[in-house]
C-alpha positions as CSV (number, residue, x, y, z in Angstrom):
1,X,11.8,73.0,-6.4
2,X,8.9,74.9,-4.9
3,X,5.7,73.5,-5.5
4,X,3.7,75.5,-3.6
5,X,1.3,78.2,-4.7
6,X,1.6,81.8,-2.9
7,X,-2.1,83.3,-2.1
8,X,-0.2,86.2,-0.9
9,X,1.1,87.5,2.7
10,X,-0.1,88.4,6.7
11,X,1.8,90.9,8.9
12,X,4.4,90.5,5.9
13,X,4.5,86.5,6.4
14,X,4.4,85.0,2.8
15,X,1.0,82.4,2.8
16,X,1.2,79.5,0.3
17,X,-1.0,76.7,-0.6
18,X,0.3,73.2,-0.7
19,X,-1.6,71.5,-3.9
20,X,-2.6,68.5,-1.8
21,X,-4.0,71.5,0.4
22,X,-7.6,71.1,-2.3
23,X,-8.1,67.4,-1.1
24,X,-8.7,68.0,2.1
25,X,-10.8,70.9,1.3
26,X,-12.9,68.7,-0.8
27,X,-13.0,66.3,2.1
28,X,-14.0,68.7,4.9
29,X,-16.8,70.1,2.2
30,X,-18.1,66.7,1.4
31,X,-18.3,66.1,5.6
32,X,-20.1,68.9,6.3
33,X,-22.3,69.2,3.5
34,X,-23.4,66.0,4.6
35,X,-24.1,66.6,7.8
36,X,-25.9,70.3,6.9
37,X,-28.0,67.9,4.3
38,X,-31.6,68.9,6.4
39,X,-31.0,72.3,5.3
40,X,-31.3,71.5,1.2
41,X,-29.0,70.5,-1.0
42,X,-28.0,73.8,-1.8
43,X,-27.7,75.7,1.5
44,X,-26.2,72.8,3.0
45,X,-23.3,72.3,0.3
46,X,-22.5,75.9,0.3
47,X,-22.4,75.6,4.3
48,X,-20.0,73.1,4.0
49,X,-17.7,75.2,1.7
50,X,-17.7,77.9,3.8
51,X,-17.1,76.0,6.7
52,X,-14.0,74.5,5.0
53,X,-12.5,77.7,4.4
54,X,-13.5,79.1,8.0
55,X,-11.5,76.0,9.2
56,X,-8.8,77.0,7.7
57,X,-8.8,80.5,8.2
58,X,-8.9,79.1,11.9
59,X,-5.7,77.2,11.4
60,X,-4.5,80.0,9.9
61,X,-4.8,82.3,12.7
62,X,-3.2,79.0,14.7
63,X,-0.2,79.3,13.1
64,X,-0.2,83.4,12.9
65,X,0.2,82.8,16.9
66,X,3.3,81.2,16.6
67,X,4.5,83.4,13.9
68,X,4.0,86.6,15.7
69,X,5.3,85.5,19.0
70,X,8.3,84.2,16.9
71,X,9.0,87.7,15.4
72,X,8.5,89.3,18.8
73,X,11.7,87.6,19.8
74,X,13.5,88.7,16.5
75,X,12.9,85.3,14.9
76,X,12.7,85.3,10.8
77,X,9.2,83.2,9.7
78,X,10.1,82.6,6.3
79,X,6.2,81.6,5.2
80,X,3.2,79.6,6.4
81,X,1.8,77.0,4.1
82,X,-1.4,75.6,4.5
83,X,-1.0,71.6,3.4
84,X,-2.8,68.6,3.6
85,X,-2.8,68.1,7.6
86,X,-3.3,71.5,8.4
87,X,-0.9,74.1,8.4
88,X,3.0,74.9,9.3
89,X,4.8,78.3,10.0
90,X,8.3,77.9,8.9
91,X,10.4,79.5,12.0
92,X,14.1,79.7,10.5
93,X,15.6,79.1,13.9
94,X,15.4,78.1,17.8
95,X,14.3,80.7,20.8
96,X,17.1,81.1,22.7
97,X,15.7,80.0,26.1
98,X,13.0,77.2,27.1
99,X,11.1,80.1,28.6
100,X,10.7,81.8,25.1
101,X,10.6,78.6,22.9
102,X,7.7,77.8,25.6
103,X,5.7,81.2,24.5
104,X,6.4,80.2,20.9
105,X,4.9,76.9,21.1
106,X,1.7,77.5,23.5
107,X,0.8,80.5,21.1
108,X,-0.6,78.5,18.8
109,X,-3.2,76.9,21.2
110,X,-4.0,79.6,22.9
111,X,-5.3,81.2,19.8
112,X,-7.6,78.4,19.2
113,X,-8.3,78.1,22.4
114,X,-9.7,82.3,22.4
115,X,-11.5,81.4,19.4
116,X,-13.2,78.4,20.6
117,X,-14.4,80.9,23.5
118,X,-15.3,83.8,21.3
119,X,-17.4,81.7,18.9
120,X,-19.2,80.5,21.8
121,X,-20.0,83.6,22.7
122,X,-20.6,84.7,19.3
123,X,-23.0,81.4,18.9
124,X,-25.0,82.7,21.7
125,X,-26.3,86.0,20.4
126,X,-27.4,84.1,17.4
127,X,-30.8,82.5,16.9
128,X,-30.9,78.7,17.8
129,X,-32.6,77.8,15.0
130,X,-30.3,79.7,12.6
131,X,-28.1,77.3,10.1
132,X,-25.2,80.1,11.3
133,X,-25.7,79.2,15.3
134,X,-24.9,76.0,13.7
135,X,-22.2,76.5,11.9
136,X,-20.3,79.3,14.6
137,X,-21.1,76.2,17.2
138,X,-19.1,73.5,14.8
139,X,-16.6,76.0,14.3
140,X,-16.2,77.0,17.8
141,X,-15.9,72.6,18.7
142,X,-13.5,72.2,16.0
143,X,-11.0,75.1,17.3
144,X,-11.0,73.4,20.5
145,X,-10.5,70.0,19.2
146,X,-7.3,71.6,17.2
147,X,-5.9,73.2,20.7
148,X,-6.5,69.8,22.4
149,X,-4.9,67.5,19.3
150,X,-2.3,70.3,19.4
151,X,-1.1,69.6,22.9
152,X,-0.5,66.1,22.6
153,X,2.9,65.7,23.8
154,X,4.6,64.9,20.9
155,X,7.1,66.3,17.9
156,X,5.9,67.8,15.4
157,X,2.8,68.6,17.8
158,X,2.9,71.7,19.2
159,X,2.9,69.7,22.5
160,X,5.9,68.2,21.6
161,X,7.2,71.6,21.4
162,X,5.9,72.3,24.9
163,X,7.4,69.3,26.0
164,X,10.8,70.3,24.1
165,X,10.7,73.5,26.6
166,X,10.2,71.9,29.7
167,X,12.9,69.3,29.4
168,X,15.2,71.6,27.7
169,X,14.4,74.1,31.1
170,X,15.2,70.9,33.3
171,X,18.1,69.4,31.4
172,X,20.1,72.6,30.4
173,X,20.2,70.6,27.1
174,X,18.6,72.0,23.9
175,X,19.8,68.8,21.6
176,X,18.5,66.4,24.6
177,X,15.2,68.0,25.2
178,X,14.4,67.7,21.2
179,X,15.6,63.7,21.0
180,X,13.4,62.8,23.9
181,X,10.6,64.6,22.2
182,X,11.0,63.5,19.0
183,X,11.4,59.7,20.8
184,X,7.5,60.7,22.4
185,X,6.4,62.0,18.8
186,X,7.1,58.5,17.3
187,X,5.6,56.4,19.6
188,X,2.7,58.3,19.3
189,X,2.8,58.2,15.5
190,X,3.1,54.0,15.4
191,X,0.6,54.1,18.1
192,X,-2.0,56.5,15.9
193,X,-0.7,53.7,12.6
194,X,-1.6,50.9,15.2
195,X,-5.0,53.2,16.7
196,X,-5.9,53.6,12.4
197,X,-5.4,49.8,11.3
198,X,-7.2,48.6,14.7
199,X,-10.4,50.8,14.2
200,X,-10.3,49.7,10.4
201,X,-10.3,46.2,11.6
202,X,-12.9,46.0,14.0
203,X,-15.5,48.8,13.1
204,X,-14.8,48.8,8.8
205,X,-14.5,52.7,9.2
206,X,-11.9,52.9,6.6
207,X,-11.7,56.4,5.8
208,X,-11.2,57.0,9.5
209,X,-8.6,54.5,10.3
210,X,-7.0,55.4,7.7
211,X,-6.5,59.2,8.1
212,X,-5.4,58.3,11.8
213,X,-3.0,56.1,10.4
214,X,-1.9,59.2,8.1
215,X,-1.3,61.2,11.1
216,X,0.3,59.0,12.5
217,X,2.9,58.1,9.2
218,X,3.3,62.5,9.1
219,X,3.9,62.4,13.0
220,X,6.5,59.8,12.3
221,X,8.1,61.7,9.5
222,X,8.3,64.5,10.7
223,X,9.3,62.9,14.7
224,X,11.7,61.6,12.5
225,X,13.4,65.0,10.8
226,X,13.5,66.6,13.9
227,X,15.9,64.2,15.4
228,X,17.7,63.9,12.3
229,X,18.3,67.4,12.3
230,X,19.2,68.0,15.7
231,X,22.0,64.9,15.5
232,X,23.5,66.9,12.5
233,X,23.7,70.4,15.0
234,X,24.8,68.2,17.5
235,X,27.7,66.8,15.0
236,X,28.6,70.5,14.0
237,X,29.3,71.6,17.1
238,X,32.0,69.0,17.5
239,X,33.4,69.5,14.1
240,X,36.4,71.9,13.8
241,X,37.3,74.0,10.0
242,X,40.5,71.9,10.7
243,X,38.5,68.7,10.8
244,X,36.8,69.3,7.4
245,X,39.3,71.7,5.8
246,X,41.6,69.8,2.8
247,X,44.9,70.8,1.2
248,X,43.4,71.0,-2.3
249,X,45.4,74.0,-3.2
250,X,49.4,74.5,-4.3
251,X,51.9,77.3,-3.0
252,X,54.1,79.0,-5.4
253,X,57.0,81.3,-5.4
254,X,55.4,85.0,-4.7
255,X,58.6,86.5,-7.0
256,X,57.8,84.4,-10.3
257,X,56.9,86.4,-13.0
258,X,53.7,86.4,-14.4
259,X,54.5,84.5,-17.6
260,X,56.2,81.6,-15.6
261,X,53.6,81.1,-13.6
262,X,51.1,80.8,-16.5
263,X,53.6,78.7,-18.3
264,X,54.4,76.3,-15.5
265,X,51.1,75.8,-13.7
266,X,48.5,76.8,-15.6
267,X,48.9,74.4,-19.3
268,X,49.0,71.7,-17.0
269,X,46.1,68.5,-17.4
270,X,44.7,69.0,-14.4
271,X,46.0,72.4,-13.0
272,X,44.4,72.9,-8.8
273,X,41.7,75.6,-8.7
274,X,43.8,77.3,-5.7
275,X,47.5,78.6,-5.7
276,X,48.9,80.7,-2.6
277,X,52.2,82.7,-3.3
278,X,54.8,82.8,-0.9
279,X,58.1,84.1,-0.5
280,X,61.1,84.5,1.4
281,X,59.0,82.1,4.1
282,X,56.1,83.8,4.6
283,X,52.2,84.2,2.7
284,X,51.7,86.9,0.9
285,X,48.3,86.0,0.2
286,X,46.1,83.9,-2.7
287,X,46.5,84.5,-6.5
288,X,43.4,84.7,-8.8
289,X,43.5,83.0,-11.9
290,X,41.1,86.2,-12.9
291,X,43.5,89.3,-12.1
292,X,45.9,87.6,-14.1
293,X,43.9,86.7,-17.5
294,X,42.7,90.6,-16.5
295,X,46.4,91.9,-16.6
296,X,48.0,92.8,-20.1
297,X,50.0,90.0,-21.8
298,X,52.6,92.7,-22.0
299,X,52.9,92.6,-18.7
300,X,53.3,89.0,-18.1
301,X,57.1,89.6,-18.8
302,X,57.9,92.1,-16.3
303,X,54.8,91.9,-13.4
304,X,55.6,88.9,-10.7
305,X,53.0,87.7,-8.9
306,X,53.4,90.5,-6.3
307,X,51.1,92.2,-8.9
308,X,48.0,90.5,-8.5
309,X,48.4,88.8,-4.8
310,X,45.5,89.2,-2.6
311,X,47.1,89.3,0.8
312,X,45.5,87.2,3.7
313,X,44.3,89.7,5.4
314,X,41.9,90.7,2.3
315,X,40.6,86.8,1.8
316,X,38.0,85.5,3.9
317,X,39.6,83.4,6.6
318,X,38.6,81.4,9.4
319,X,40.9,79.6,12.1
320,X,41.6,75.9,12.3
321,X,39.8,76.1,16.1
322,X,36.7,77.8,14.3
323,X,33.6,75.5,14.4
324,X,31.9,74.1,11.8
325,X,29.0,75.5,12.1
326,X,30.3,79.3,11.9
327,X,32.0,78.0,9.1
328,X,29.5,77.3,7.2
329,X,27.7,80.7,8.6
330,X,30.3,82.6,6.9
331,X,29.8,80.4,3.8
332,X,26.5,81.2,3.4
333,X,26.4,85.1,4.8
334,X,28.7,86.3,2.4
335,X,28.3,84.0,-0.3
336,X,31.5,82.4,-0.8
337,X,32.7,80.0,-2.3
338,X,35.4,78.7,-0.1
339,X,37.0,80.0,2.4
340,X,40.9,79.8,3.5
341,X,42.0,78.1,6.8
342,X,44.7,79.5,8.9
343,X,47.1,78.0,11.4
344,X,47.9,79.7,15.1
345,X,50.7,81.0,13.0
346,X,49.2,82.7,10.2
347,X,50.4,80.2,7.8
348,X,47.9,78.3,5.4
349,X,46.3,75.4,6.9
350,X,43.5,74.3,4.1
351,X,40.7,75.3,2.3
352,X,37.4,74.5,3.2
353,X,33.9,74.6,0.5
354,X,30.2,73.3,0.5
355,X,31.6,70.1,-0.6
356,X,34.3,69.3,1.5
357,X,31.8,70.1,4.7
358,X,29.1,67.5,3.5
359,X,31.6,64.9,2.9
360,X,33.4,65.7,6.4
361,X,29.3,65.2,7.6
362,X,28.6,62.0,5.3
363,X,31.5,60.7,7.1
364,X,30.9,61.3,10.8
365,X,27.0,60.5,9.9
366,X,27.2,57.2,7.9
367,X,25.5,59.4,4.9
368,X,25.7,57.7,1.3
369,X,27.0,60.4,-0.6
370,X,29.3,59.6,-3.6
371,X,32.3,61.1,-4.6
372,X,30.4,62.5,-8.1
373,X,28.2,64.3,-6.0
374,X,30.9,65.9,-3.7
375,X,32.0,67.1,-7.2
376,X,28.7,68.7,-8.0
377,X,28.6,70.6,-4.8
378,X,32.1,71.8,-5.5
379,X,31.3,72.5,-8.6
380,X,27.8,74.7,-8.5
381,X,29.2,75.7,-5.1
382,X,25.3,74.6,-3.2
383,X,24.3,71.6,-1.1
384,X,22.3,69.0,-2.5
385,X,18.3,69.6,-2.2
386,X,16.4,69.4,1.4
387,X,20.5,69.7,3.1
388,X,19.6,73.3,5.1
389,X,22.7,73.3,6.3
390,X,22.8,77.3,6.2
391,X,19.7,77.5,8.1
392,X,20.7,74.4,10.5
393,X,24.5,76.1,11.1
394,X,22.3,79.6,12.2
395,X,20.5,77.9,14.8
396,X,23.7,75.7,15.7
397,X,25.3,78.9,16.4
398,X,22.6,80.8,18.1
């Protein structure tokens, strides 16, 4: 369910607001209004506002980089959402070298890093004594602080991404670059939980240890997804359609007339959602419960099923040696809701859905997924919520 509130778009890139997004704005008010306090209570809290908001305008522009460099290599950004540590651009999938996923990742940085100098600059054409040489000189510090956290070499950090690049460019492996990354981002984050709870300890600083700690629980997290998600591409491209494909479908005789076939399959207690026809040894294709209730009763008598057959070569199909991951790109691009498996010889091999590819998954993952909710998925024909699997297949693929 999206909780998020959308503020409206950049370059065509939907902006949203995370609710928690307010507390931190009320934090970074209440620090600088503080600090701005020799100014008068007025000036100085309205300073801090507006510093708030310029800080995240900044981070903003941070996550533009990556956005923009993103859709310069034909990348979708699906949004940027402005949350409680800062922001995220949502990049739907991977660059396709290290070189480019490099120029994705530094982008970000170097836009705070341009601002840091242009703010400088901008801070000396203003008055010294002026509240705003104060406030562009803050600003200026706080965008190089962002490029500097930013760098840390560590998933989700955009030095982790950096990282990610340069091993991937050494290794030749994508899915081995991101787990030793991810591995860097969670030391880090137990060693910011550590850093928090040992500042806490010795100084009483509370609210700083504790927003280290914070970082270092959403570096975690996130270190965390990251590997998660790259296990599952890895997992995909060793699954097969004939590795998650089941026989939940029954053949009948092509040359049957309607009216047996409703009589003899379809008043049955639990009557399969699938039937093939064949005849004289061969497929002639898949018959829809749909075309028939369409077709006159009158008919029933005298039509066979050659009638109403869609032929094989009308269905969506995929081979048994297709990979998962396509698969579950065909799934997903053309809305289906299952699609039919065929052997080297033509024949009918399976039927794969959404449900029978997360319970193939749940199985070669250890997942706890029960057998009601493999029903549900084959039932509303989606995977369960947070399971991307469209979005992870895409990048599988790519």
């Amino acid at each position: 369910m999206q909780t998020n509130w959308k503020i409206g778009s950049l370059f065509g890139i939907p902006l949203f607001l995370d609710p928690l997004w307010f507390v931190i704005l009320g934090l970074a008010t209440l620090n600088f209004g503080v600090a701005y306090q020799e100014w008068g209570t007025v000036i100085a809290w309205s300073a801090g506002m507006v510093m708030a908001l310029l800080l995240f305008g900044s981070v903003l522009l941070h996550e533009l980089g990556h956005s923009l460099v993103a859709r310069s290599q034909g990348i979708k950004v699906n949004s940027i959402t402005l949350f409680l540590f800062g922001g995220i651009a949502a990049i739907e999938e991977e660059s396709k070298t290290p070189g480019k996923a490099f120029q994705v990742a530094i982008a970000g940085p170097l836009v705070s890093i341009i601002l840091f100098f242009l703010l400088r600059l901008g801070a000396t054409v203003i008055p010294d004594t002026s509240p705003v040489s104060v406030m562009v000189g803050d600003l200026a510090r706080i965008n190089l602080v962002v490029a500097v956290f930013n760098m840390i070499p560590g998933l989700p950090l955009d030095g982790g991404q950096v990282l990610k690049a340069a091993l991937w460019q050494a290794t030749g492996n994508r899915y081995q670059a991101v787990h030793w990354a991810a591995k860097a981002g969670q030391i880090l984050g137990y060693s910011a939980i550590a850093l928090g709870f040992a500042i806490d300890f010795l100084t009483r600083e509370l609210a700083v240890g504790l927003w280290i700690a914070l970082l270092g629980w959403f570096g975690i997290r996130n270190a965390n997804s990251y590997d998660r998600v790259t296990t599952l591409q890895e997992t995909l491209l060793k699954l097969l359609a004939t590795d998650a494909m089941t026989r939940d479908f029954r053949v009948v005789d092509a040359d049957q007339t309607l009216r047996s076939f409703a009589d003899s399959y379809l008043l049955e207690t639990a009557p399969p959602q699938i039937y093939f026809a064949a005849s004289d040894g061969r497929y002639r294709g898949m018959v829809s419960i749909n075309d028939l209730r369409l077709t006159e009763r009158s008919q029933w008598e005298t039509q066979t099923l050659h009638s109403i057959v869609h032929p094989l070569t009308e269905i969506p199909t995929v081979t048994e040696s297709t990979s998962l991951a396509d698969v579950i790109n065909k799934l997903e691009n053309e809305q289906l809701p299952r699609i039919t498996v065929l052997s080297p010889a033509g024949a009918v091999a399976g039927v794969i859905d959404r449900g029978d590819v997360v319970q193939v998954l749940a199985q070669k993952l250890n997942l706890r997924i029960t057998d009601a909710e493999i029903k549900q998925i084959k039932e509303e024909g989606s995977y369960p919520p947070g399971l991307q699997l469209g979005v992870i297949a895409k990048s599988t693929s790519d």
